[in-house]
VMD Tcl script that builds the backbone (N, CA, C; Angstrom):
set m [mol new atoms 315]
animate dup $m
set s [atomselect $m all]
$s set {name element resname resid chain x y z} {
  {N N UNK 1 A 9.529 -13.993 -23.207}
  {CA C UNK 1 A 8.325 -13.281 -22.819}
  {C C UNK 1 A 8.674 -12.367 -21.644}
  {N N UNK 2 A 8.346 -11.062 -21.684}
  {CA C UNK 2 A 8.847 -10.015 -20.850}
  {C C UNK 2 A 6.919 -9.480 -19.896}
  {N N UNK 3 A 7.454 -9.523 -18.608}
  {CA C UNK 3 A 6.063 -8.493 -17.756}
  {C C UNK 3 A 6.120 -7.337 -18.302}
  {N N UNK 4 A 5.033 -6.651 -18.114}
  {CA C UNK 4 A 4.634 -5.278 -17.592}
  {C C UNK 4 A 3.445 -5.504 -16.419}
  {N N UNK 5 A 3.707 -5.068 -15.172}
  {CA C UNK 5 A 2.672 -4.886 -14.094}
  {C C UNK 5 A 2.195 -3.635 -13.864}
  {N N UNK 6 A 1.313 -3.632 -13.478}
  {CA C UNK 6 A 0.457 -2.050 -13.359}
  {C C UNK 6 A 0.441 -2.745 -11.482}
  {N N UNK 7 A 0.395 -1.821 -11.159}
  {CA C UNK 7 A 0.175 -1.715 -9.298}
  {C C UNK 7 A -0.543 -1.179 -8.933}
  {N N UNK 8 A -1.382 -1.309 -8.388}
  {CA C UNK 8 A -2.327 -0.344 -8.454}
  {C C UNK 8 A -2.535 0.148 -6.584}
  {N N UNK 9 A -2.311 0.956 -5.984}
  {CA C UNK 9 A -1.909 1.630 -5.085}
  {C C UNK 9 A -3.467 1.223 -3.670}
  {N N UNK 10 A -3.091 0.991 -3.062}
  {CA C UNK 10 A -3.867 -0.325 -1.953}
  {C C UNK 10 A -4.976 0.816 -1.245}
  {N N UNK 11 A -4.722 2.155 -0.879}
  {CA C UNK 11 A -5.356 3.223 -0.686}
  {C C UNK 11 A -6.306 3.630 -0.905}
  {N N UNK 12 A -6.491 3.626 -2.845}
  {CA C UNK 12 A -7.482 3.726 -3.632}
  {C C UNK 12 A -8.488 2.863 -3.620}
  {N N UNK 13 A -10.158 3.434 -3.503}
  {CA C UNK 13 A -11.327 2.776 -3.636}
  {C C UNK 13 A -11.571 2.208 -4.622}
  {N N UNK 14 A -10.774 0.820 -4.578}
  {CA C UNK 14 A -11.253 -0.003 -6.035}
  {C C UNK 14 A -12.867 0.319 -6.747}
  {N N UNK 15 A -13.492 -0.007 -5.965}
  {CA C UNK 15 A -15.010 -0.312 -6.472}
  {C C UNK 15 A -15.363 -1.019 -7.076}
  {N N UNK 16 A -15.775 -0.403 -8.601}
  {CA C UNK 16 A -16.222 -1.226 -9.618}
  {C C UNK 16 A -15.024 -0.702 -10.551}
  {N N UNK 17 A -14.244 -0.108 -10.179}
  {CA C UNK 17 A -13.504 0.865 -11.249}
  {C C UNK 17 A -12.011 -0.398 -11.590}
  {N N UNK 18 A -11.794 -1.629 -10.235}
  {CA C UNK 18 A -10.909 -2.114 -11.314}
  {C C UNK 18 A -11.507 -3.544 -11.951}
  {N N UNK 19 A -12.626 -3.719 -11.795}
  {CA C UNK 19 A -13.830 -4.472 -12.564}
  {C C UNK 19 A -13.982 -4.356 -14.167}
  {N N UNK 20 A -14.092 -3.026 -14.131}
  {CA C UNK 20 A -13.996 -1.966 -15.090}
  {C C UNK 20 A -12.743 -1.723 -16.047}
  {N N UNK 21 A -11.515 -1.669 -15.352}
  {CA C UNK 21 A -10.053 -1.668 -15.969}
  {C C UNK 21 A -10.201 -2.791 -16.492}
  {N N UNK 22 A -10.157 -4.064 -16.090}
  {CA C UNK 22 A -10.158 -5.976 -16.577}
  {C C UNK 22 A -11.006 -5.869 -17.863}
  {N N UNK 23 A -12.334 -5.399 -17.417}
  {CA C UNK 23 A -13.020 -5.497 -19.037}
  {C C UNK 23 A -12.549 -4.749 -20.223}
  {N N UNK 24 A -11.967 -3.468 -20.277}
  {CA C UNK 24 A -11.454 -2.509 -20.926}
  {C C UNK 24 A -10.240 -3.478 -21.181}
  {N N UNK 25 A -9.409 -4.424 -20.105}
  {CA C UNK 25 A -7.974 -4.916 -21.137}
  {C C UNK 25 A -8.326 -5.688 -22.146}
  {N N UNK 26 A -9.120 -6.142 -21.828}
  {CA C UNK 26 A -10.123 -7.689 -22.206}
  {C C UNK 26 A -10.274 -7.118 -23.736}
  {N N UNK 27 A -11.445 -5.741 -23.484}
  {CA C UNK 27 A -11.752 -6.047 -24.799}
  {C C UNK 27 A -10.674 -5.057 -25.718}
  {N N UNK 28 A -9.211 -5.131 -25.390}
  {CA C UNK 28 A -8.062 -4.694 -26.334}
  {C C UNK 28 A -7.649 -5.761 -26.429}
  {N N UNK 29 A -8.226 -7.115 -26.296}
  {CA C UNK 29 A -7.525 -8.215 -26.502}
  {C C UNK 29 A -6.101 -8.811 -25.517}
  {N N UNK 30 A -6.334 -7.224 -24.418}
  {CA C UNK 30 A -5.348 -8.144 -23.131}
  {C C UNK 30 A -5.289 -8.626 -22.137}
  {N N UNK 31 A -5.277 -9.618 -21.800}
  {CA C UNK 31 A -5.358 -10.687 -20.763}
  {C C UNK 31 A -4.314 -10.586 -18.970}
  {N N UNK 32 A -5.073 -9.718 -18.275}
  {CA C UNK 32 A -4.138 -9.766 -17.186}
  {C C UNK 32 A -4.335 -11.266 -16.632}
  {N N UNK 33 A -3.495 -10.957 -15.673}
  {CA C UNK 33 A -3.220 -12.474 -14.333}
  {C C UNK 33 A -3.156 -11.623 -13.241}
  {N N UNK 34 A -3.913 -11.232 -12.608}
  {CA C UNK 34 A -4.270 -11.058 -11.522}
  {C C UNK 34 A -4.144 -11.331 -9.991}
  {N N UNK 35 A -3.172 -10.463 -9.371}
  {CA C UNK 35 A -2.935 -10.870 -8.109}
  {C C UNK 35 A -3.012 -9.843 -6.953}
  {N N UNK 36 A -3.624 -10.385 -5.977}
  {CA C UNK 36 A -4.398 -9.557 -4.821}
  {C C UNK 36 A -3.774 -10.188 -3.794}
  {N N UNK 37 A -2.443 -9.068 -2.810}
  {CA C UNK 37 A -2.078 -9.452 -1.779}
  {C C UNK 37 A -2.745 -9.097 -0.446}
  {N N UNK 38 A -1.813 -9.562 0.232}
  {CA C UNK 38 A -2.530 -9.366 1.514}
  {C C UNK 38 A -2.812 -7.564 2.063}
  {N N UNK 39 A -1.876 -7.128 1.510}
  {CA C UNK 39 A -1.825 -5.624 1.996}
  {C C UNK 39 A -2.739 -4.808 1.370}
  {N N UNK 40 A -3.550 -5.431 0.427}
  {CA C UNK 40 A -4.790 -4.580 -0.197}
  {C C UNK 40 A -4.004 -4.212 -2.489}
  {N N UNK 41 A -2.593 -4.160 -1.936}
  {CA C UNK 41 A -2.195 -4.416 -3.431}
  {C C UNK 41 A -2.269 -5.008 -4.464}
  {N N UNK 42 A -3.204 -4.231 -5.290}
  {CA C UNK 42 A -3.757 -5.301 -6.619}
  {C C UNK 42 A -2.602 -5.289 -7.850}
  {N N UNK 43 A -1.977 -6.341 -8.484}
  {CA C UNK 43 A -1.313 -6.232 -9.426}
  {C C UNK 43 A -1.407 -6.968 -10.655}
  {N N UNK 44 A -1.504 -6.117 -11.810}
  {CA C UNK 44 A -2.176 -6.833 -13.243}
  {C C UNK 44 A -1.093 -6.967 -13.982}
  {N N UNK 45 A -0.818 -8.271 -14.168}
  {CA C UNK 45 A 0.977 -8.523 -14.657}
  {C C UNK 45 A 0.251 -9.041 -16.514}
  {N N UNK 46 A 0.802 -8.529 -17.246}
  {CA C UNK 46 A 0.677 -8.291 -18.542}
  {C C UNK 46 A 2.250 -9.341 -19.394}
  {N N UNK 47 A 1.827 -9.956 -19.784}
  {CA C UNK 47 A 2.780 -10.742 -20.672}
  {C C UNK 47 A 3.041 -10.776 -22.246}
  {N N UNK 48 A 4.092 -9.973 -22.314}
  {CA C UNK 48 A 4.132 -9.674 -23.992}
  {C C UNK 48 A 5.547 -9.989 -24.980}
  {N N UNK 49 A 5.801 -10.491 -25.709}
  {CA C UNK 49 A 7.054 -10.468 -26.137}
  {C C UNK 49 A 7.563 -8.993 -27.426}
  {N N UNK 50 A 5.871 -8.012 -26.989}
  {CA C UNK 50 A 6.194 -6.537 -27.763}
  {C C UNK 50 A 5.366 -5.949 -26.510}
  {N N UNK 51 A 6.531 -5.531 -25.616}
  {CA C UNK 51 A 6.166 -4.503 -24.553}
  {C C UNK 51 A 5.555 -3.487 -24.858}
  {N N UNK 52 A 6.749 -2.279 -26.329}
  {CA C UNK 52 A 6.081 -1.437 -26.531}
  {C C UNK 52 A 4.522 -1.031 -26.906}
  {N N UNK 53 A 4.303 -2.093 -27.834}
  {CA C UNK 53 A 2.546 -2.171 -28.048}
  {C C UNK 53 A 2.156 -3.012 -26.863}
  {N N UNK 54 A 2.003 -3.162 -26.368}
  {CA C UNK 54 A 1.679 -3.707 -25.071}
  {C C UNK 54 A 1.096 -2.407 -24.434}
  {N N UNK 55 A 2.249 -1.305 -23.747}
  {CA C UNK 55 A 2.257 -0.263 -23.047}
  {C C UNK 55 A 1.300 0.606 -23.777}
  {N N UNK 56 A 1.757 0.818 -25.388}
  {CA C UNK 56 A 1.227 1.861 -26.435}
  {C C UNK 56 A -0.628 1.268 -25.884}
  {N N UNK 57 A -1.242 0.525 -26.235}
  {CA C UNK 57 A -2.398 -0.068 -26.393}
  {C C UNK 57 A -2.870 0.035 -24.981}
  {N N UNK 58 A -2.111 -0.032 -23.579}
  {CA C UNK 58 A -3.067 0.035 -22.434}
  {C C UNK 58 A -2.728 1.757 -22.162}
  {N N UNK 59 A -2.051 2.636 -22.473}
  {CA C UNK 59 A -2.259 3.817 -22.622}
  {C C UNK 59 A -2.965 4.371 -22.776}
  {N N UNK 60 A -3.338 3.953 -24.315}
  {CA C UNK 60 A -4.514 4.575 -25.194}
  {C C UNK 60 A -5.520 4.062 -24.669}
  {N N UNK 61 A -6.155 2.921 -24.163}
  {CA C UNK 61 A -7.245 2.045 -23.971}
  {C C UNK 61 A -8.023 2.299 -22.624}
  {N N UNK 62 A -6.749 2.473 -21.737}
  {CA C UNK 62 A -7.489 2.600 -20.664}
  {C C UNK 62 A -6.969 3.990 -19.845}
  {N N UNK 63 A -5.257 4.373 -19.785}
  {CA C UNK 63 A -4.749 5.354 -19.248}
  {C C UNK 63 A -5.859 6.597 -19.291}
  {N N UNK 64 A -6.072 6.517 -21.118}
  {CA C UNK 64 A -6.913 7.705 -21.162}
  {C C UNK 64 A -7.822 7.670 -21.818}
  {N N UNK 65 A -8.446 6.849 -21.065}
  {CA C UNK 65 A -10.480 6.450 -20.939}
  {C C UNK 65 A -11.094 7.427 -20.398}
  {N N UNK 66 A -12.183 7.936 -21.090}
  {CA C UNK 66 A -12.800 9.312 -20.631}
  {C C UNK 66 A -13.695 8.623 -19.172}
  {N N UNK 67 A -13.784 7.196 -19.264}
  {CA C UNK 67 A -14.914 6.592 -18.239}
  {C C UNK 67 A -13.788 7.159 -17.283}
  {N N UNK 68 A -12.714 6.190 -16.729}
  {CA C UNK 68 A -11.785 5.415 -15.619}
  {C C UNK 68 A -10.562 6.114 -15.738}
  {N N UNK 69 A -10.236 6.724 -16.750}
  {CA C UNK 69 A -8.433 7.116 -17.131}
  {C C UNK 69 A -8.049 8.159 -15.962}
  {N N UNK 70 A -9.068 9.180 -15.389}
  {CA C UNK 70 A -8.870 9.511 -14.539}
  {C C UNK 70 A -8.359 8.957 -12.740}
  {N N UNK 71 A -9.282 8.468 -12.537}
  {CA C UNK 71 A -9.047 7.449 -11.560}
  {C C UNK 71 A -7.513 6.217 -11.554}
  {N N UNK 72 A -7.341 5.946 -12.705}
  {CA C UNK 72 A -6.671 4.998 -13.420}
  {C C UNK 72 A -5.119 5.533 -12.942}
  {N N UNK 73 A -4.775 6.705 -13.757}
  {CA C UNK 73 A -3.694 7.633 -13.546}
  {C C UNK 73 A -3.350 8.294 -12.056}
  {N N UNK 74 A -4.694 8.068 -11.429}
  {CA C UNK 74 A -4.271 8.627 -9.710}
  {C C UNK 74 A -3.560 7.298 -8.919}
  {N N UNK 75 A -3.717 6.444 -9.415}
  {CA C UNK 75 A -4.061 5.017 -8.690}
  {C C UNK 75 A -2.742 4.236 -8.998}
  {N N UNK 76 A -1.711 4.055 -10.096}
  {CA C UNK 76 A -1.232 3.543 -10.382}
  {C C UNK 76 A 0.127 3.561 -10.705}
  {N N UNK 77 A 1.046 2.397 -10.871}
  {CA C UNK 77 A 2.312 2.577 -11.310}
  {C C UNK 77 A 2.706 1.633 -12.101}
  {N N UNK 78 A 3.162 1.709 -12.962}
  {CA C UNK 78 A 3.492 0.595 -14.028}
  {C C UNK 78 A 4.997 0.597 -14.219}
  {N N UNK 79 A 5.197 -0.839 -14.053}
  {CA C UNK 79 A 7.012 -1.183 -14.370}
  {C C UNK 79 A 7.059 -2.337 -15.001}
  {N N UNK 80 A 7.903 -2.735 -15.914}
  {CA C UNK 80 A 8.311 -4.021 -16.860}
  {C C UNK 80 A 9.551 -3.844 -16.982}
  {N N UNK 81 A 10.445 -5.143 -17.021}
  {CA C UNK 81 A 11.061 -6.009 -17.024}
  {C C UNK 81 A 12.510 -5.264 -18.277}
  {N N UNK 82 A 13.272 -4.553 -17.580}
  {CA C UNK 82 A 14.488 -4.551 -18.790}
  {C C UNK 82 A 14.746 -5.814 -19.304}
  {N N UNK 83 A 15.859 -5.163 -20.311}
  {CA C UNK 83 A 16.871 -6.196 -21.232}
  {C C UNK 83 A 17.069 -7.613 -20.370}
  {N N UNK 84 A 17.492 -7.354 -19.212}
  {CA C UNK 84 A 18.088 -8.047 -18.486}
  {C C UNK 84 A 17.113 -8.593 -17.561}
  {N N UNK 85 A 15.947 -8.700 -17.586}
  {CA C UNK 85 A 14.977 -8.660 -16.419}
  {C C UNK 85 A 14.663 -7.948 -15.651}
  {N N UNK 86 A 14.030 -8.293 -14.016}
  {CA C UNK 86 A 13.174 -7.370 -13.382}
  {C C UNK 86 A 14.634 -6.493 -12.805}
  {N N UNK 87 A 15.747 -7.046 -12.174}
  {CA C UNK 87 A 17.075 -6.312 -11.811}
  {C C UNK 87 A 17.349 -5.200 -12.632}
  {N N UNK 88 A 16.362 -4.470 -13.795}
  {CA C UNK 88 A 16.636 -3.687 -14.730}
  {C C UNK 88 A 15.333 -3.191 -14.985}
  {N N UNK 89 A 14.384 -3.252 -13.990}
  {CA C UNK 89 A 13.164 -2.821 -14.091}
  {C C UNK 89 A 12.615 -1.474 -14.558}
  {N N UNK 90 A 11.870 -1.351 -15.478}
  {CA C UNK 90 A 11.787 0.206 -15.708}
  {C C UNK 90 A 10.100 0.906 -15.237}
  {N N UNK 91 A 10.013 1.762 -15.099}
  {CA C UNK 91 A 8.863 2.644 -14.026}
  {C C UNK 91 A 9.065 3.340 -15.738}
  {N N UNK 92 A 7.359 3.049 -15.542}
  {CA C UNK 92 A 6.862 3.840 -17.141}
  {C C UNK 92 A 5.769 4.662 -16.324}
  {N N UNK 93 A 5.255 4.561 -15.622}
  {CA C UNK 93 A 4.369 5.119 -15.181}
  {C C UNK 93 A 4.186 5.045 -13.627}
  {N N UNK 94 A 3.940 6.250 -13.228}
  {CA C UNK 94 A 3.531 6.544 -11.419}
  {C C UNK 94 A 2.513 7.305 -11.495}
  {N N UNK 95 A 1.671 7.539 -10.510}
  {CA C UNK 95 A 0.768 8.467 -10.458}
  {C C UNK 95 A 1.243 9.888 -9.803}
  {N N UNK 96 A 2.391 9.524 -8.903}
  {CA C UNK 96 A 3.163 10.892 -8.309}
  {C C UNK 96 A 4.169 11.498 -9.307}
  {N N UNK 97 A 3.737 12.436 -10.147}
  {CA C UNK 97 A 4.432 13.248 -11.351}
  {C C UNK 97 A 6.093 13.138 -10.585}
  {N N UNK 98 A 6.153 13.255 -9.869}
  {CA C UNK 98 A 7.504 14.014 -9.401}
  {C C UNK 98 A 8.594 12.646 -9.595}
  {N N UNK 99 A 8.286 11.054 -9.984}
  {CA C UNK 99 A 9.194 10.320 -10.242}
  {C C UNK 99 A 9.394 10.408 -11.539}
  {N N UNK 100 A 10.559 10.534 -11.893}
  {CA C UNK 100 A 11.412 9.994 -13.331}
  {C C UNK 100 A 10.823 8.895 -13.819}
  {N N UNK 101 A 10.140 8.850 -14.811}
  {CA C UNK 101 A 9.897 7.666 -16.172}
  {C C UNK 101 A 11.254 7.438 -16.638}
  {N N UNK 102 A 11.104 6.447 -16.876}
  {CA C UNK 102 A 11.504 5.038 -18.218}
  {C C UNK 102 A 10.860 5.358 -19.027}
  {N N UNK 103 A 11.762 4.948 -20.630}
  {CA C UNK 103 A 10.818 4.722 -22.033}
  {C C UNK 103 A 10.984 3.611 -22.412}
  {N N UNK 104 A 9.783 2.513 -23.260}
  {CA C UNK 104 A 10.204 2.014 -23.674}
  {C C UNK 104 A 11.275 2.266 -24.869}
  {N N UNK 105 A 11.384 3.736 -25.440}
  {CA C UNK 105 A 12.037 3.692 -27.190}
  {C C UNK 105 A 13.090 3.112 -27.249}
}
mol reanalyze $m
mol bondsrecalc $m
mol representation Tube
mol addrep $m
C-alpha cells in the first residue's frame, strides 16, 4: 500500500473550504486520514495500492471542482511515495507553477 498526501499550505483560509474538500473525497469513495499539526499544516494522506487512479480521480473530483478547484490548486501540494518509498518521493502537484512535477506514467 503506497501514500499520496495533499498538504495543504498553513497560510491559506481553510474555512469551510477544507470541510468541503473531505466531503467531495468522501463522496469519490476516498477516505483521507487526516492530520493537523501544530504549525497550522493540514495533511490528507490517501492510501492506495493504484496511485494512478487514486491521483486521476482526486484531479478530476476535486482539483477541478467548479465549487473549490480554484482555491484547492492555490493551496496545495501533493507528493506520494516512489518505487522505493517516501526516499523517492514524487511532487505531482504544487500550487507554485514554477516547481517541476512528477508523473505518475
Amino acid at each position: 500500500m503506497k501514500c499520496l498526501s495533499i498538504r495543504i499550505n498553513p497560510k491559506s483560509d481553510l474555512g469551510n473550504q477544507l470541510e468541503r474538500f473531505v466531503e467531495l473525497s468522501k463522496s469519490l469513495g476516498r477516505y483521507p486520514e487526516i492530520d493537523y499539526e501544530d504549525n497550522g499544516i493540514v495533511y490528507l494522506n490517501y492510501f492506495s495500492e493504484r496511485l494512478p487512479e487514486l491521483w486521476r480521480d482526486l484531479r478530476e473530483g476535486i482539483f477541478e471542482h467548479t465549487e473549490i478547484g480554484t482555491w484547492v490548486r492555490a493551496v496545495c501540494e501533493v507528493v506520494c511515495e516512489g518505487e522505493a518509498g517516501w526516499h523517492e518521493a514524487l511532487l505531482l502537484y504544487h500550487y507554485d507553477k514554477n516547481e517541476q512535477l512528477d508523473s505518475l506514467d
